[in-house]
Backbone as CSV, one residue per row, in Angstrom:
resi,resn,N_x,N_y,N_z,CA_x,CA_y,CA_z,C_x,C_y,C_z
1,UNK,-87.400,131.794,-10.636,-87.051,132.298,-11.969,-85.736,133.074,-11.933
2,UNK,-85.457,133.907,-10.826,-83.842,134.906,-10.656,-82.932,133.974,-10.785
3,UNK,-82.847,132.495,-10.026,-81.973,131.691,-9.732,-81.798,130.755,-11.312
4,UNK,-83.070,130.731,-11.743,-83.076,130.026,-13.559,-82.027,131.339,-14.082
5,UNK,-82.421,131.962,-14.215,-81.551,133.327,-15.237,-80.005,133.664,-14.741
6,UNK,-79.971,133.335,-13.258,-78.504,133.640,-12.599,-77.508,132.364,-13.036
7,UNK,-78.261,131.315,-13.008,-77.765,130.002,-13.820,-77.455,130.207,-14.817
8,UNK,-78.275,130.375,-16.070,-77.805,130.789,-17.490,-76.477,131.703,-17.391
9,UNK,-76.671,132.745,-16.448,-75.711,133.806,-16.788,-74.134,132.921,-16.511
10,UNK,-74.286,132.456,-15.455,-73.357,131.701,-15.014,-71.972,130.901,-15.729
11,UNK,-73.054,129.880,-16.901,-73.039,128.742,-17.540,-72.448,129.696,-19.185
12,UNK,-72.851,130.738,-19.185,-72.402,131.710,-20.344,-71.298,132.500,-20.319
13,UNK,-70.686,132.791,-19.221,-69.682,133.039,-18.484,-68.507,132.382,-18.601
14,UNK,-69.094,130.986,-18.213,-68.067,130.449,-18.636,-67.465,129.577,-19.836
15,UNK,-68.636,129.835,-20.706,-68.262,129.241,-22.337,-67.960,130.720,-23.220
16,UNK,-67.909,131.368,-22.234,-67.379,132.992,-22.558,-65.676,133.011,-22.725
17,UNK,-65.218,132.031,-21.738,-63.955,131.809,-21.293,-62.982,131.014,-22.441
18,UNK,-64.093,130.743,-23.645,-63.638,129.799,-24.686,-63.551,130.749,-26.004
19,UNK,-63.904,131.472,-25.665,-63.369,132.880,-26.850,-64.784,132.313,-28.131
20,UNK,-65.968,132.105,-27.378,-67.094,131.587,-28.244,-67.383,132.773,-28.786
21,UNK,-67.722,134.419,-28.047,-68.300,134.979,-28.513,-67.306,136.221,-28.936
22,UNK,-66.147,136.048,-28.721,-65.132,136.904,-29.496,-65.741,137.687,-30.896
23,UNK,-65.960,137.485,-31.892,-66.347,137.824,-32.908,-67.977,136.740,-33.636
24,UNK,-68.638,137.820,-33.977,-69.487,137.411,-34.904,-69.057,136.708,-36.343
25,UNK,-70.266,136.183,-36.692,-70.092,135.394,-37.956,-69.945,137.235,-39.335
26,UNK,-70.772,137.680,-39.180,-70.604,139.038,-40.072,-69.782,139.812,-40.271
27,UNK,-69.150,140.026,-38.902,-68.035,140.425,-38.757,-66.138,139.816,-39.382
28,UNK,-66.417,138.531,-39.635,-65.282,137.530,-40.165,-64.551,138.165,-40.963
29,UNK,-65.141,138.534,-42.307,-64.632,138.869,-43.442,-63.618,140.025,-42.906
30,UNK,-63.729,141.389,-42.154,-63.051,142.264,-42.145,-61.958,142.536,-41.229
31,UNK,-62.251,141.259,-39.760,-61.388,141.028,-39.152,-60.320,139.979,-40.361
32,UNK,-61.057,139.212,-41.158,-59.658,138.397,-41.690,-59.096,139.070,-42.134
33,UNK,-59.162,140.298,-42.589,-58.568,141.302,-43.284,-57.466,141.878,-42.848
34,UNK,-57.860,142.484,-41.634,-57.187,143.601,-40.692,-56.284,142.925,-39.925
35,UNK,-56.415,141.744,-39.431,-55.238,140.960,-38.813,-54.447,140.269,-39.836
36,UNK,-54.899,139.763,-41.013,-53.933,139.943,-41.452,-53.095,140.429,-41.888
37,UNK,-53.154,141.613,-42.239,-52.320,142.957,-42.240,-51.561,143.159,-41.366
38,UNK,-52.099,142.608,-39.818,-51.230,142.964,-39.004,-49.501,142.144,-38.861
39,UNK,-48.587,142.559,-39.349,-47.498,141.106,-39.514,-46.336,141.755,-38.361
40,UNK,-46.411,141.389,-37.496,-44.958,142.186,-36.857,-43.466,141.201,-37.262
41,UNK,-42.402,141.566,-36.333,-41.277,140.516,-36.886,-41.070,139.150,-35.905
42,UNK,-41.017,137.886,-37.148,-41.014,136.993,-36.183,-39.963,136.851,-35.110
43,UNK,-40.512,136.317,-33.895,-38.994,135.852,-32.717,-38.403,134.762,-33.185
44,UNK,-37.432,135.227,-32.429,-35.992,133.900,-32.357,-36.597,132.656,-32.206
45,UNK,-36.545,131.892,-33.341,-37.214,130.081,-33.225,-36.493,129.126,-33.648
46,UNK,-36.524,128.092,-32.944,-35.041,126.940,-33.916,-36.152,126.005,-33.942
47,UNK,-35.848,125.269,-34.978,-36.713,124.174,-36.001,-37.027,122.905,-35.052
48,UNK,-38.844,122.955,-34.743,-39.321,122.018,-33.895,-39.609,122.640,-32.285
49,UNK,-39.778,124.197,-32.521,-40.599,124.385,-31.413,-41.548,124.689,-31.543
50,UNK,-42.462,124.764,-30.502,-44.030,124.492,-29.905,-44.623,126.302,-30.340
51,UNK,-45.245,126.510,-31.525,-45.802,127.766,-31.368,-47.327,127.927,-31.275
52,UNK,-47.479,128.407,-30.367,-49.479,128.967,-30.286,-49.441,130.276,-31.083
53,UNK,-50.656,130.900,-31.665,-51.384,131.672,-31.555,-52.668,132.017,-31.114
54,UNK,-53.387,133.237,-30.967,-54.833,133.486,-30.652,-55.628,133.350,-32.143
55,UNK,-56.464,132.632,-32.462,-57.190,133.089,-33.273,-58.631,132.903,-33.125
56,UNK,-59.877,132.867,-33.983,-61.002,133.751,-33.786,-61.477,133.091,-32.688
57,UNK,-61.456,131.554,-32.608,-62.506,131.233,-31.322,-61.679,130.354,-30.381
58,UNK,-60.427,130.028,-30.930,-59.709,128.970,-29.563,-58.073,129.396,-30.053
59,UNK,-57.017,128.734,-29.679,-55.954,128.936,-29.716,-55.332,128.121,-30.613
60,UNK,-54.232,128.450,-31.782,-54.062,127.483,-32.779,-52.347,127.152,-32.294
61,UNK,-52.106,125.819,-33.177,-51.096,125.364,-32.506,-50.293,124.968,-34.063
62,UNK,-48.623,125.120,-33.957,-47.883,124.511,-34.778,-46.481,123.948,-34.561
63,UNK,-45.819,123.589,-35.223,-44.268,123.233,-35.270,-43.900,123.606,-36.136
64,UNK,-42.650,124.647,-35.414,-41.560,124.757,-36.593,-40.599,124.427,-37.044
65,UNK,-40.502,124.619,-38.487,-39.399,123.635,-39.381,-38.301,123.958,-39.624
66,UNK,-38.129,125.631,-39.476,-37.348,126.135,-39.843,-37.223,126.894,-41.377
67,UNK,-36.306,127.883,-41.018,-37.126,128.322,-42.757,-37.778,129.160,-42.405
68,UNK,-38.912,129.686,-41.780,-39.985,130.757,-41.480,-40.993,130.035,-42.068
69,UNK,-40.857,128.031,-42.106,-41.908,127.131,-42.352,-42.314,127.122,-40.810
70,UNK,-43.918,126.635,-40.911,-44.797,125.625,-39.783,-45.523,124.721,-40.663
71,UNK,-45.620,123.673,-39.601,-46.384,122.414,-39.538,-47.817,123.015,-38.876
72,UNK,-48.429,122.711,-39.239,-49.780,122.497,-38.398,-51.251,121.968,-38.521
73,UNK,-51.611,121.821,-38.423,-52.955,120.472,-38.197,-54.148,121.881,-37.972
74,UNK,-54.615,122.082,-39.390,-55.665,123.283,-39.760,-57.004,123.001,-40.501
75,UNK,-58.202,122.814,-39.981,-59.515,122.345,-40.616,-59.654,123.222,-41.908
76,UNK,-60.132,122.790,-42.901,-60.088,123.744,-43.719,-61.262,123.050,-45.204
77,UNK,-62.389,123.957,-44.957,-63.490,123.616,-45.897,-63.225,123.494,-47.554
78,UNK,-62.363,123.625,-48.059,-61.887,124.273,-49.549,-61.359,122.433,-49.971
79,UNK,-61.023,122.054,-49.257,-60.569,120.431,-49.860,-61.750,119.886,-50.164
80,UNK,-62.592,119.749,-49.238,-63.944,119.397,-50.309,-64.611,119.844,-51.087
81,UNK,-64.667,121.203,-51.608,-65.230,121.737,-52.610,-64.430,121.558,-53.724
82,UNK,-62.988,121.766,-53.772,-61.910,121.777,-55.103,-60.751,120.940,-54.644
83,UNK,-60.199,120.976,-56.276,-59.243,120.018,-56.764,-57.801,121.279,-56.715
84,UNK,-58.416,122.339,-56.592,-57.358,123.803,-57.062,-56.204,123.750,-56.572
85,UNK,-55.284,123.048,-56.343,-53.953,123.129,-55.142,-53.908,124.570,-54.830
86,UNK,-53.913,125.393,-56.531,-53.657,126.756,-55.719,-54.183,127.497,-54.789
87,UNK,-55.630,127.401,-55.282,-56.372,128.063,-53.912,-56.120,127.028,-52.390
88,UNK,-56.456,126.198,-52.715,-56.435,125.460,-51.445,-55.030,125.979,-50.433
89,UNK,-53.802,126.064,-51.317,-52.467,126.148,-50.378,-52.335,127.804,-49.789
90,UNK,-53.758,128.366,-50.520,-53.129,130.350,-50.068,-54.034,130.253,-48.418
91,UNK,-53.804,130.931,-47.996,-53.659,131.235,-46.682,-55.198,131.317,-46.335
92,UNK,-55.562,130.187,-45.283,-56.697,129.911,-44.957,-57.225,130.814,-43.668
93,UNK,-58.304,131.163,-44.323,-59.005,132.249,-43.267,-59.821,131.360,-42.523
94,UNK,-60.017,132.340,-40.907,-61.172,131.980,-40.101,-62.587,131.255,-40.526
95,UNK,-63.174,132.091,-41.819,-64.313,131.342,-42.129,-64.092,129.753,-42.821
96,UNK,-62.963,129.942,-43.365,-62.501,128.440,-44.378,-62.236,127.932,-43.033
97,UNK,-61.719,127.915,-42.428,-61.518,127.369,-40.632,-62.608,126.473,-39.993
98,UNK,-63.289,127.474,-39.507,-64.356,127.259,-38.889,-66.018,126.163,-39.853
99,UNK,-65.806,126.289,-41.130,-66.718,125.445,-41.980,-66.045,123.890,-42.186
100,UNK,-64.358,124.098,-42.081,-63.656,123.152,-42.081,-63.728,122.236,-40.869
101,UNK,-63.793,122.692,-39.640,-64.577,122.568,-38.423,-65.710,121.686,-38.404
102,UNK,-66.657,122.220,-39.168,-67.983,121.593,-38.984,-68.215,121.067,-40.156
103,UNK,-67.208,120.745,-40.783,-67.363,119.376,-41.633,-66.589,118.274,-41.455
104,UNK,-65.263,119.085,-40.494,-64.705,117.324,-40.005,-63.670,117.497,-41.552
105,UNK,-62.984,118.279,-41.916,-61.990,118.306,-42.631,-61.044,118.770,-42.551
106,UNK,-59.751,118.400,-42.196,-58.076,119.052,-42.046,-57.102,118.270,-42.543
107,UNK,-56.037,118.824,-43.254,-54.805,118.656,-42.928,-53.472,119.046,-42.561
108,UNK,-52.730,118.577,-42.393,-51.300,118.714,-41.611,-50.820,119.312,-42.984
109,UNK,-50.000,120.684,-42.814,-49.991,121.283,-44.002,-48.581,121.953,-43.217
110,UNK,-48.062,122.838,-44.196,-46.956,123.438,-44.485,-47.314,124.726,-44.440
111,UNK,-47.234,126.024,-43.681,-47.326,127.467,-44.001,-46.327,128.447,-43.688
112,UNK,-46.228,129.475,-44.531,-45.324,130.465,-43.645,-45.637,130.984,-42.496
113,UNK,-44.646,131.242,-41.749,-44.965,132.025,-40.403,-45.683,132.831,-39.960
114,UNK,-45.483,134.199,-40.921,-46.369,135.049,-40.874,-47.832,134.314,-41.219
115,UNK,-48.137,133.530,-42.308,-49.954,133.162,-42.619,-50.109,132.349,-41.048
116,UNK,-48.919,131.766,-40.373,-49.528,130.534,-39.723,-50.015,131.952,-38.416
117,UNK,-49.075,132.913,-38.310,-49.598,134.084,-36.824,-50.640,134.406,-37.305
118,UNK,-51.193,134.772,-38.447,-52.043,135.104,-39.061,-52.427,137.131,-38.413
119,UNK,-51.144,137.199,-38.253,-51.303,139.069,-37.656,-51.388,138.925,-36.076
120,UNK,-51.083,137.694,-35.690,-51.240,137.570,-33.767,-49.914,137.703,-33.346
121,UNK,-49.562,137.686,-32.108,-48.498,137.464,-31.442,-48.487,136.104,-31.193
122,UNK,-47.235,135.563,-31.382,-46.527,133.820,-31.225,-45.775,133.806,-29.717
123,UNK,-46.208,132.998,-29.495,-46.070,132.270,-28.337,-45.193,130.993,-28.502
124,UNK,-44.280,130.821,-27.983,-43.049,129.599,-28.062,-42.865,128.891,-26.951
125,UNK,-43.100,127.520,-26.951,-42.910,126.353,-25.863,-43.757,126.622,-25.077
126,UNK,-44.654,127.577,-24.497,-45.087,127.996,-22.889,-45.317,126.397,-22.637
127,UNK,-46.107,125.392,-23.661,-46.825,124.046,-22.773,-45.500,123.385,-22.115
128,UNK,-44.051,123.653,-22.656,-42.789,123.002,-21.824,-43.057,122.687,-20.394
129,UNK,-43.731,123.779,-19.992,-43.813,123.998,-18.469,-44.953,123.769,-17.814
130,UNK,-45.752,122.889,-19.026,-47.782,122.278,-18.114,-47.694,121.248,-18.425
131,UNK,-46.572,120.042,-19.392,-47.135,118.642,-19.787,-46.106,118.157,-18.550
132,UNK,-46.643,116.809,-18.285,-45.748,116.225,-17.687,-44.800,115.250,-18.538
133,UNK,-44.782,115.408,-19.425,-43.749,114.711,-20.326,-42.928,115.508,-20.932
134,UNK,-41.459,115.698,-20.580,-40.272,116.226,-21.182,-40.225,115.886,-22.799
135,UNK,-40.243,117.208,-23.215,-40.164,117.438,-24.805,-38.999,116.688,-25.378
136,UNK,-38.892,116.131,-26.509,-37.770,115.328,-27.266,-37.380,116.437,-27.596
137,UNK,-35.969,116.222,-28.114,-35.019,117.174,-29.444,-35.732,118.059,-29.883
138,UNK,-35.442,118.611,-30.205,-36.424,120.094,-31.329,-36.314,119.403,-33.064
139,UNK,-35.136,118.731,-32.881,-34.976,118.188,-34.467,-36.235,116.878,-34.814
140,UNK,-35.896,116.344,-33.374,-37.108,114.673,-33.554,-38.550,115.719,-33.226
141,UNK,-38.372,116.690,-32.899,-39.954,117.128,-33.206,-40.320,117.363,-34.271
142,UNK,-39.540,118.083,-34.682,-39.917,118.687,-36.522,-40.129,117.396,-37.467
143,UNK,-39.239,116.640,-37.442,-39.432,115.293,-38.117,-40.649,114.597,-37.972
144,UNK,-40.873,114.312,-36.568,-42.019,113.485,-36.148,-43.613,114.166,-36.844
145,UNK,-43.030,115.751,-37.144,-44.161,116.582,-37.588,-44.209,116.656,-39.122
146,UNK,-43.242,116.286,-40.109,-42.881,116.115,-41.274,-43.755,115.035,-41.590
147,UNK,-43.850,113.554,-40.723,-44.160,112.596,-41.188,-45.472,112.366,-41.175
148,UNK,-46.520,113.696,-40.663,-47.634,113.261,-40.633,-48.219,114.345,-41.660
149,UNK,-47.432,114.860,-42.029,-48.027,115.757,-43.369,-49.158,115.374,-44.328
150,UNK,-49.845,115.914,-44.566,-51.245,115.403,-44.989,-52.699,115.568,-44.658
151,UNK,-53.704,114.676,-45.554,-55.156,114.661,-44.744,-54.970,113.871,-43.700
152,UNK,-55.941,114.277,-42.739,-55.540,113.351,-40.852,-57.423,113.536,-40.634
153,UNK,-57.331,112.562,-40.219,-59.206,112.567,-39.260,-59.044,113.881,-37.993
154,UNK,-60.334,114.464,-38.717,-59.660,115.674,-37.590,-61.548,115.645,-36.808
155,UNK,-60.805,115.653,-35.232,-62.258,115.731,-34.370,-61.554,117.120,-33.624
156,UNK,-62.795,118.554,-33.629,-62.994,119.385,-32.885,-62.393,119.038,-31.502
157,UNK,-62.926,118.295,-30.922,-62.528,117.830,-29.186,-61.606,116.578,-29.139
158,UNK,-61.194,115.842,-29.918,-60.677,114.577,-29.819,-59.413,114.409,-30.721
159,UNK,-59.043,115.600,-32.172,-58.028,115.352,-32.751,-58.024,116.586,-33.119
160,UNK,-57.030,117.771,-32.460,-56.843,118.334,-33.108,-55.678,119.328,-33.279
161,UNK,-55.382,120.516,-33.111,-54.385,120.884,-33.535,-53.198,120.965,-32.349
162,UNK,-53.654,121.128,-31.623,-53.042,121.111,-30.003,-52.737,119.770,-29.427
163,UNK,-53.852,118.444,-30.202,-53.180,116.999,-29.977,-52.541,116.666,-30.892
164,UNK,-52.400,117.614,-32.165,-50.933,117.199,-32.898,-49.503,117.612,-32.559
165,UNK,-49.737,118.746,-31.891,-48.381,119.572,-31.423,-47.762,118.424,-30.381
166,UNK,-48.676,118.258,-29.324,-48.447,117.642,-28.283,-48.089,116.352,-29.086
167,UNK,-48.256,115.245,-29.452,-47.814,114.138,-29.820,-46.155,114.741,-30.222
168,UNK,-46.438,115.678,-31.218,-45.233,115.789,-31.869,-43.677,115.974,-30.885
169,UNK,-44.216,116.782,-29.911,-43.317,117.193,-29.202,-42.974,116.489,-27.495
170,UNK,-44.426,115.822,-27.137,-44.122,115.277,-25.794,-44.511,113.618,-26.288
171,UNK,-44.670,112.998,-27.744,-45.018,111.931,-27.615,-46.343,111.559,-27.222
172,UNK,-47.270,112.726,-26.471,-48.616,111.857,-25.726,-49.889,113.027,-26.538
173,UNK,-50.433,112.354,-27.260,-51.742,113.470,-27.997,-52.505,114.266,-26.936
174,UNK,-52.256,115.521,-26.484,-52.983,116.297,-25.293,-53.904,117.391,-25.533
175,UNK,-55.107,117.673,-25.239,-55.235,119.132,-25.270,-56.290,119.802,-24.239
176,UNK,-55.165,120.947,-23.971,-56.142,121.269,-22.422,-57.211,122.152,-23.029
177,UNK,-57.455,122.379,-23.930,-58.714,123.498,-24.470,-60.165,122.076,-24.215
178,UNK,-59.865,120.987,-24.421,-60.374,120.394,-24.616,-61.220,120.088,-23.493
179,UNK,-59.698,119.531,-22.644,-59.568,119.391,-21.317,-61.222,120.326,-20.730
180,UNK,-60.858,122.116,-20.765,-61.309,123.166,-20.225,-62.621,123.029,-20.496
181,UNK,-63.326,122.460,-21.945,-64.436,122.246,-22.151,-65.034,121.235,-21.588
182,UNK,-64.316,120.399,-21.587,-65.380,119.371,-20.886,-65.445,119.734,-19.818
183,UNK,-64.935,119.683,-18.841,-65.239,120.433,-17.546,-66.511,121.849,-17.618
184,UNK,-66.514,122.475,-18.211,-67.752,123.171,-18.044,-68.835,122.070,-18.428
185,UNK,-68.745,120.958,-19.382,-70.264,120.826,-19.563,-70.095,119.764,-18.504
186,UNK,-69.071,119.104,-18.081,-69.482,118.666,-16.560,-70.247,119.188,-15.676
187,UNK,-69.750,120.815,-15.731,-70.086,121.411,-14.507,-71.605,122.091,-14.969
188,UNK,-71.873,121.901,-15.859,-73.369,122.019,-16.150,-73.974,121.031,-15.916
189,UNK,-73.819,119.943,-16.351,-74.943,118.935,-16.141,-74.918,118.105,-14.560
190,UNK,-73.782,118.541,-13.591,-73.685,118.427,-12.326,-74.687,119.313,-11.576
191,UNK,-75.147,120.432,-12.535,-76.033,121.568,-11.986,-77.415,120.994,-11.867
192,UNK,-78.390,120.985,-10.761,-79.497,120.119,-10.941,-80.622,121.653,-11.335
193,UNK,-79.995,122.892,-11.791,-80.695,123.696,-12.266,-81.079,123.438,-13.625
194,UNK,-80.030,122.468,-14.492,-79.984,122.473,-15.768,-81.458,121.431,-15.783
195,UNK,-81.764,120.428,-14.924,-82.886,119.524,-15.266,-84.039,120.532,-15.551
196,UNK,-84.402,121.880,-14.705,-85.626,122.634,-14.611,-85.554,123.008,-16.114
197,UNK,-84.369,123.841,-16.095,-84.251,124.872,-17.485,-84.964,123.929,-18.653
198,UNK,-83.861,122.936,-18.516,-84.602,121.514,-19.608,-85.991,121.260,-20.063
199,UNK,-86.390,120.609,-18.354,-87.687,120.714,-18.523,-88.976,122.125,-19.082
200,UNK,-88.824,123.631,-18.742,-89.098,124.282,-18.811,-88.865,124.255,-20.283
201,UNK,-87.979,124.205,-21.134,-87.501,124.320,-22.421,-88.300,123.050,-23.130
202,UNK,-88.741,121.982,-22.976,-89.499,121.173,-23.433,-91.041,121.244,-23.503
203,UNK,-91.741,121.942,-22.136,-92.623,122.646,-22.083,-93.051,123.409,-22.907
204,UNK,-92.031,124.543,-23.500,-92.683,125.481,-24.378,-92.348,124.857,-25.384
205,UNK,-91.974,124.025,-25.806,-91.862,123.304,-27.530,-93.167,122.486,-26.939
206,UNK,-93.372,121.764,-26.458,-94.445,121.135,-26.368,-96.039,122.016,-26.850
207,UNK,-96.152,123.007,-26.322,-97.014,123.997,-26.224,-96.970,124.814,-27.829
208,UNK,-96.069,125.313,-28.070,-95.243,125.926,-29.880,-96.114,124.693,-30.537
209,UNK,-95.383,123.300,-30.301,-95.397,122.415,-31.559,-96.449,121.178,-31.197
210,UNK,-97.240,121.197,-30.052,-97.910,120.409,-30.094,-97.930,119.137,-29.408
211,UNK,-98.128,118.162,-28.901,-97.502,116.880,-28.697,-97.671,115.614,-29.416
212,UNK,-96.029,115.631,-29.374,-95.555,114.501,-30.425,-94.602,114.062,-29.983
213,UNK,-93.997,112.557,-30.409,-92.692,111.982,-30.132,-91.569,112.747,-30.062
214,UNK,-91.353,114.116,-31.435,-90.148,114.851,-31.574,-89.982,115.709,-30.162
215,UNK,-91.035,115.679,-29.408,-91.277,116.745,-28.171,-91.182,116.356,-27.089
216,UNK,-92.603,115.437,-27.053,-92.851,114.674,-25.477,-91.632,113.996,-24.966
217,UNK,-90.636,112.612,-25.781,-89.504,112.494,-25.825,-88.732,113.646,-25.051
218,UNK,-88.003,113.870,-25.750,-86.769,114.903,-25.152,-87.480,115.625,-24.037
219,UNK,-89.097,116.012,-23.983,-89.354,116.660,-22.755,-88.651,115.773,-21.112
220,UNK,-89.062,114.711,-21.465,-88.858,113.575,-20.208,-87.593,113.198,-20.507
221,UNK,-87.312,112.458,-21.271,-85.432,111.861,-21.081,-84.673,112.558,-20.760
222,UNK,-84.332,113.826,-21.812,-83.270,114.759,-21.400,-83.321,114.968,-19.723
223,UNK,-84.465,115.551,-19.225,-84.403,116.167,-18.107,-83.936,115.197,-17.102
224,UNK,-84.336,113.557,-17.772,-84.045,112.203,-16.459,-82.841,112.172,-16.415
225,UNK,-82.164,112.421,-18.037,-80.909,111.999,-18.212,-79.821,112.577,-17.161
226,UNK,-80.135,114.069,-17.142,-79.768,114.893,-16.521,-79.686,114.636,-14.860
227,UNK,-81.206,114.766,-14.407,-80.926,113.978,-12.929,-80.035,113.389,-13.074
228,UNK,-80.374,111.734,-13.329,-79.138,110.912,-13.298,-78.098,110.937,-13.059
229,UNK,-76.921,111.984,-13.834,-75.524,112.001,-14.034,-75.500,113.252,-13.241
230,UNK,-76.487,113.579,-12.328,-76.008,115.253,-11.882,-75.549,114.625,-10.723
């Protein structure tokens, strides 16, 4: 049982490393507040470089246009509820973010600098120096980022704001956040602790809810599945 719980701790640790538990859901409203307030002055940027920020649970990514414009590829829940351009174009918070997220809705949009830091410190080019593909022009970046302006299919792990930057700027859709995640749940299900936990976790639903297909099922597969690929 120490070695079940030293596992968990483990495995939490390192989805700790993904800025999962940075802030609560309750908490949203007053951090969107307070950082955004926070505006310092932007740095020296010429039109079509690579800017990150920190925000609530992973790192956001844009191109700039110049102007104290960005490009950037931002999930955002408010396109499916309304037609409002106005609301839709004012400055999208963490929670409009994150619902935008888990509905699988973004687009490649236009913001000022300050909404795109959103009160963080900006970060310029650092990926110059982790892709292996030499960045184009700063001008054919901004352009290349002009032309995808719009709604875009946006996947959490497979399309998103960090594989738009990257296309834009090295040509090849990349993202190491992505990268970083899969590798932990590699390195979980490589764990042959995760089959017990599993099993143990099917057990007590079994026992809670009875036995049934919704139970007995997942009691046995998951845990085989698991062997298997460990």
């Amino acid at each position: 049982m120490l070695q079940l719980l030293t596992f968990l701790v483990e495995k939490l640790s390192l989805l700790s490393k993904f800025k999962l538990f940075e802030s609560s859901w309750s908490d949203l409203d007053d951090q969107d507040r307070e950082r955004h307030a926070q505006r310092g002055p932007p740095p020296l940027l010429r039109r079509g470089d690579l800017l990150e920020v920190p925000r609530t649970i992973f790192t956001h990514y844009g191109i700039y246009l110049g102007d104290h414009k960005v490009a950037h590829l931002i999930p955002d829940i408010l396109p499916a509820l309304t037609n409002d351009k106005k609301l839709i174009s004012s400055v999208i918070t963490n929670k409009r973010l994150i619902l935008g997220c888990i509905y699988k809705c973004a687009t490649v949009r236009v913001d000022t600098l300050e909404d795109f830091a959103y009160g963080s410190k900006i970060l310029v080019n650092r990926m110059d120096t982790m892709m292996k593909n030499r960045a184009f022009p700063n001008e054919d970046v901004a352009r290349r980022a002009e032309k995808l302006l719009g709604a875009i299919p946006y996947s959490l792990l497979w399309n998103n704001c960090e594989h738009f930057v990257t296309y834009c700027r090295y040509g090849s859709a990349a993202s190491r956040q992505t990268e970083k995640f899969c590798e932990c749940l590699k390195s979980i299900i490589r764990d042959q602790r995760s089959v017990i936990v599993t099993v143990i976790l099917g057990i007590v639903s079994i026992v809670c809810y009875g036995m049934a297909p919704s139970t007995t099922l997942p009691t046995i597969l998951i845990p085989f599945a698991l062997w298997m690929a460990g």
